[in-house]
Residue frames as a rotation matrix with the C-alpha (Angstrom) as fourth column:
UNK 1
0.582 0.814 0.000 0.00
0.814 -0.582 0.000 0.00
0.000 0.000 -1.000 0.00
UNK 2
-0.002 -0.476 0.880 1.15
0.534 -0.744 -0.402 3.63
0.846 0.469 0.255 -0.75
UNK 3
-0.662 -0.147 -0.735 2.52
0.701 -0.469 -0.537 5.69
-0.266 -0.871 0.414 1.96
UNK 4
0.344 0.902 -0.261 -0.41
0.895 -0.399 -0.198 8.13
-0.283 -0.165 -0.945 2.68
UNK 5
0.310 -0.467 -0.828 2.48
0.313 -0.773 0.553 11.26
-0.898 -0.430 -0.094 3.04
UNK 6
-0.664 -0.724 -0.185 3.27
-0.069 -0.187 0.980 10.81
-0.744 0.664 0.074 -0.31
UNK 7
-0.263 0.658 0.705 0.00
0.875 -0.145 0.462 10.89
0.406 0.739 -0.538 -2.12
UNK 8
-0.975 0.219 -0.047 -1.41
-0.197 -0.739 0.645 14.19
0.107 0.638 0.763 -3.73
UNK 9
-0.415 0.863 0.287 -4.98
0.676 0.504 -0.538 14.32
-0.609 -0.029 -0.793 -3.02
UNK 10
-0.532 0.203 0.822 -7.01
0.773 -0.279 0.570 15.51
0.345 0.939 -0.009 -5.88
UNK 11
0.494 0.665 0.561 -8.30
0.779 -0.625 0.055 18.57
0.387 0.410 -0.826 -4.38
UNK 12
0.646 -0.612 -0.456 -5.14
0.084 -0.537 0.839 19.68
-0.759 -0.580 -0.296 -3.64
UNK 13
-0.358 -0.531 0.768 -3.72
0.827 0.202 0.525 18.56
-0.434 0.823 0.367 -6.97
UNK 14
-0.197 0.387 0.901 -6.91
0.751 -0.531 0.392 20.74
0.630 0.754 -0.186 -8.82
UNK 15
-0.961 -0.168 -0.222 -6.74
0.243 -0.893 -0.379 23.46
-0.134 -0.418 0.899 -5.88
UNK 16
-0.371 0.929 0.012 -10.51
-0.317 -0.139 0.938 22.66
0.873 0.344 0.346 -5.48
UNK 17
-0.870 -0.416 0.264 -11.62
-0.414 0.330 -0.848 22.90
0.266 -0.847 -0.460 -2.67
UNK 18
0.029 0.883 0.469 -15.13
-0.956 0.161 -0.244 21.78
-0.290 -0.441 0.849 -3.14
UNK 19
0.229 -0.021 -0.973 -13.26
-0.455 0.882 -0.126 18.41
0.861 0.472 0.192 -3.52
UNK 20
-0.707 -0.445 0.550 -12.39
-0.629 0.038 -0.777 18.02
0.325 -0.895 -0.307 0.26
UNK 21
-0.130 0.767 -0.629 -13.89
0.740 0.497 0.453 15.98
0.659 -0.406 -0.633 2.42
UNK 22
0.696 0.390 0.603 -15.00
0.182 -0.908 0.377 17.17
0.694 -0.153 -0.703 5.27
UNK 23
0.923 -0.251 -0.291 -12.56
0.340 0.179 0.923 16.06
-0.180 -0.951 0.251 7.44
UNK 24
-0.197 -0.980 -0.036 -9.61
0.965 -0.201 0.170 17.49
-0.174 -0.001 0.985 5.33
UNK 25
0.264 0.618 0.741 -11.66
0.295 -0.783 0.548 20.80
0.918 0.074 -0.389 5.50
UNK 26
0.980 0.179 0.087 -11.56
-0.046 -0.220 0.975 20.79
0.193 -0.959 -0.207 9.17
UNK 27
0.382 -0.907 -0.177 -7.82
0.907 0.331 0.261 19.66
-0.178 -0.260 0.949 9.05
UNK 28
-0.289 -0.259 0.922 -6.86
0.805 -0.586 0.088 22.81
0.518 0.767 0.378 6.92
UNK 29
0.562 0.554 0.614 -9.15
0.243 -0.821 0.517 24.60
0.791 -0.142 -0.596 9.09
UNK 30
0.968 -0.122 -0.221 -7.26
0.135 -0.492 0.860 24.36
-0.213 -0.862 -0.460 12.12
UNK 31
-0.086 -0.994 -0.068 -3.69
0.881 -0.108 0.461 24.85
-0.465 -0.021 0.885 10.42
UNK 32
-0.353 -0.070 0.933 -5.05
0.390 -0.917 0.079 28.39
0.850 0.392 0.351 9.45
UNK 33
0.619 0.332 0.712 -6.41
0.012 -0.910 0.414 29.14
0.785 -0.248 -0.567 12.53
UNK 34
0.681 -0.653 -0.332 -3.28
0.608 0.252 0.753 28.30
-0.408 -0.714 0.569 14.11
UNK 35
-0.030 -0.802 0.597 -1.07
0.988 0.065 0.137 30.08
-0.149 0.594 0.791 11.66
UNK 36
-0.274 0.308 0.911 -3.19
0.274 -0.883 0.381 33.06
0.922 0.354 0.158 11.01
UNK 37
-0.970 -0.203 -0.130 -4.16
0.184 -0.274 -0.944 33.73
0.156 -0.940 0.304 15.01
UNK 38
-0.203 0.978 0.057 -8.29
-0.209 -0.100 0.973 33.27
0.957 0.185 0.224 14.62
UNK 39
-0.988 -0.150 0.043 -9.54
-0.086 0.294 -0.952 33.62
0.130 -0.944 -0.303 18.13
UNK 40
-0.220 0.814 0.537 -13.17
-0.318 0.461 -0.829 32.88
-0.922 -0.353 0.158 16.96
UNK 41
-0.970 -0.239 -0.050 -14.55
-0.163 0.484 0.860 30.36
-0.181 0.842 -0.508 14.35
UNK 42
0.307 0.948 0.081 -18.09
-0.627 0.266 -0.732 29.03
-0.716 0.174 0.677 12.98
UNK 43
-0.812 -0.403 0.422 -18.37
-0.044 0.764 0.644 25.49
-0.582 0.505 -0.638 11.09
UNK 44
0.001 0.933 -0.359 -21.10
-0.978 -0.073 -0.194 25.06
-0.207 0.351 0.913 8.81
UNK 45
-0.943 -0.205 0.261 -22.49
-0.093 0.918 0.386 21.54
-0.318 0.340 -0.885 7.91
UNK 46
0.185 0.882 -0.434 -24.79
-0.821 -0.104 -0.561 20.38
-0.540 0.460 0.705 5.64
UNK 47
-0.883 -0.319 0.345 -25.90
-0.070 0.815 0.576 17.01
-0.465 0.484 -0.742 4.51
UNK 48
-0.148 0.708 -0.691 -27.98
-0.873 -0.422 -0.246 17.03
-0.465 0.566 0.680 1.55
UNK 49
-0.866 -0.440 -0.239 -28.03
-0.500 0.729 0.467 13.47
-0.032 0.524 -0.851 0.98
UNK 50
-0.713 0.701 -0.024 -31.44
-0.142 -0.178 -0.974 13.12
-0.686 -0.691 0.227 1.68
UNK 51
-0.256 0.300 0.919 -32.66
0.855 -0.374 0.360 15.00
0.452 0.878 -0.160 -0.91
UNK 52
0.762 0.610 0.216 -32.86
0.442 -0.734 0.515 17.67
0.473 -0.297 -0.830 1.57
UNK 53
-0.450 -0.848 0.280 -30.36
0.029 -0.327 -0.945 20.41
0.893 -0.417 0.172 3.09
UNK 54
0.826 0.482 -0.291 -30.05
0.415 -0.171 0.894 19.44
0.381 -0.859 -0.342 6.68
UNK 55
-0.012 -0.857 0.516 -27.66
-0.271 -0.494 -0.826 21.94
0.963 -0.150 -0.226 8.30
UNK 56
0.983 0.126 -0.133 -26.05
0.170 -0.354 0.920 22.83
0.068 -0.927 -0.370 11.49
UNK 57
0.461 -0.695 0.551 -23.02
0.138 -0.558 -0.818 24.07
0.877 0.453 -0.161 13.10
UNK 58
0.513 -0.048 -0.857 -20.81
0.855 0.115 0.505 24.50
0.075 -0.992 0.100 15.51
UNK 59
0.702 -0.131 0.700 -19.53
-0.109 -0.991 -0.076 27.95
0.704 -0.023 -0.710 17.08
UNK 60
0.168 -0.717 -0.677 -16.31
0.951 0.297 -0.079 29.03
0.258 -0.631 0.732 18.80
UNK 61
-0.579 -0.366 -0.728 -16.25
0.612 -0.786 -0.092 32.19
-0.538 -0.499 0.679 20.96
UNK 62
-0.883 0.261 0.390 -18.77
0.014 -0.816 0.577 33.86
0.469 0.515 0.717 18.88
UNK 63
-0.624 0.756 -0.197 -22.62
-0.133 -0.352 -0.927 35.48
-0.770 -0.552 0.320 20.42
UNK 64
0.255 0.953 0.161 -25.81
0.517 0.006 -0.856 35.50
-0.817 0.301 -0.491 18.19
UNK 65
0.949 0.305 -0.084 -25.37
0.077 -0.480 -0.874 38.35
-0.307 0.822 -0.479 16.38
UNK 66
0.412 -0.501 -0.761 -22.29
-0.803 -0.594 -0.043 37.84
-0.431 0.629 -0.647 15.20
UNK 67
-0.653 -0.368 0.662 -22.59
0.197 0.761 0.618 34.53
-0.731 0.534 -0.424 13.90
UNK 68
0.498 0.867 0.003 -25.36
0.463 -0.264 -0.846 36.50
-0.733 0.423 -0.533 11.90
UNK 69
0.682 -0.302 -0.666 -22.95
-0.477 -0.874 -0.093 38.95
-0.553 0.381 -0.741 11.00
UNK 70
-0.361 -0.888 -0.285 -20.24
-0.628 0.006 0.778 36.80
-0.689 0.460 -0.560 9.78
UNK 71
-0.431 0.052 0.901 -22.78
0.595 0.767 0.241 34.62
-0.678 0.640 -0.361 7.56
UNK 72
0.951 0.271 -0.149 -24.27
0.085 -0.692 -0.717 37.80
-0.297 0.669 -0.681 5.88
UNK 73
0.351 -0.915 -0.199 -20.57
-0.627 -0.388 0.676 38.60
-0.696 -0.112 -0.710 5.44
UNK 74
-0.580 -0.391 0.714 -19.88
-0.181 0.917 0.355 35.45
-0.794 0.076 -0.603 4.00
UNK 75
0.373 0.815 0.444 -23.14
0.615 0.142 -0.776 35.39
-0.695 0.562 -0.448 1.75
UNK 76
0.909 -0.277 -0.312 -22.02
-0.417 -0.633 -0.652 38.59
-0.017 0.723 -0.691 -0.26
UNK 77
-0.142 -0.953 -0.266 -18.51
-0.750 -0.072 0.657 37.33
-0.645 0.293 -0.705 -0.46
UNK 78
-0.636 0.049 0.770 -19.83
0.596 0.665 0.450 33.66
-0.490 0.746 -0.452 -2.48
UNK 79
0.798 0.602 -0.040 -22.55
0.219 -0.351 -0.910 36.39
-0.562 0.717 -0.412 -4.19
UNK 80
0.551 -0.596 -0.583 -19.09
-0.742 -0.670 -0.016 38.25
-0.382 0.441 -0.812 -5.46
UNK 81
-0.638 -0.769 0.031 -16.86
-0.473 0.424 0.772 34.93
-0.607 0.478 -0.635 -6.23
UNK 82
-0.011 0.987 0.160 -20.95
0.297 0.156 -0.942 34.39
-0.955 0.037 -0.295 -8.09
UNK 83
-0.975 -0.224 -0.011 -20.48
0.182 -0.820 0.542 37.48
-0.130 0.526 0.840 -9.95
UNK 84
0.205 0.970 0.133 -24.04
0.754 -0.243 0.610 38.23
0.624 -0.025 -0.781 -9.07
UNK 85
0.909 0.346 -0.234 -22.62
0.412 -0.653 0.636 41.19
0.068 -0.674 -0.736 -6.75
UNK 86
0.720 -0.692 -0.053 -19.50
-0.102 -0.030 -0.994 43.32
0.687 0.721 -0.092 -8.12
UNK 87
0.039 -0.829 -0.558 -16.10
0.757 0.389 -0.525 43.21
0.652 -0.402 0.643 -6.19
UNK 88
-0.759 -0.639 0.124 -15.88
0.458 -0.660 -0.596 46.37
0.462 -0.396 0.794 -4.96
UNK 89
0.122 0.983 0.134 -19.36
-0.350 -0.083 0.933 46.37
0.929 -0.161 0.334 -3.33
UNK 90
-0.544 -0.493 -0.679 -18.76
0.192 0.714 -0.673 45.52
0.817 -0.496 -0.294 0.49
């Protein structure tokens, strides 16, 4: 069997990241907020295997309204990588 360290996983190969699982999602996640100094976080999940989007989430260090605030935030930033909402619109 192939040493694990030495394989290339294909959404690192195609620098897609909507090839991750989640669990190398979460891996990534905490070697940026180690690296970058994030001292509060929000996870989204969603499993649409159903045929339905069930969600939920989990929250680090953050209150109500500003896990509002950072998913409005977040909304207009996938509207802009969309191009349904120009760049320079914040």
């Amino acid at each position: 069997m192939a040493d694990d360290k030495n394989i290339i996983s294909l959404a690192e190969a195609a620098d897609d990241s909507r090839m991750w699982s989640p669990e190398q999602m979460l891996e990534e996640a905490v070697k940026v907020a180690r690296d970058e100094g994030w001292n509060k976080a929000i996870v989204l999940f969603l499993d649409d295997t159903t045929g339905r989007f069930d969600v939920d989430f989990l929250n680090a260090g953050l209150n109500t309204s500003q896990i509002v605030a950072v998913c409005e935030a977040m909304k207009m930033r996938a509207l802009q990588m969309m191009g349904y909402v120009p760049d320079d619109v914040d």
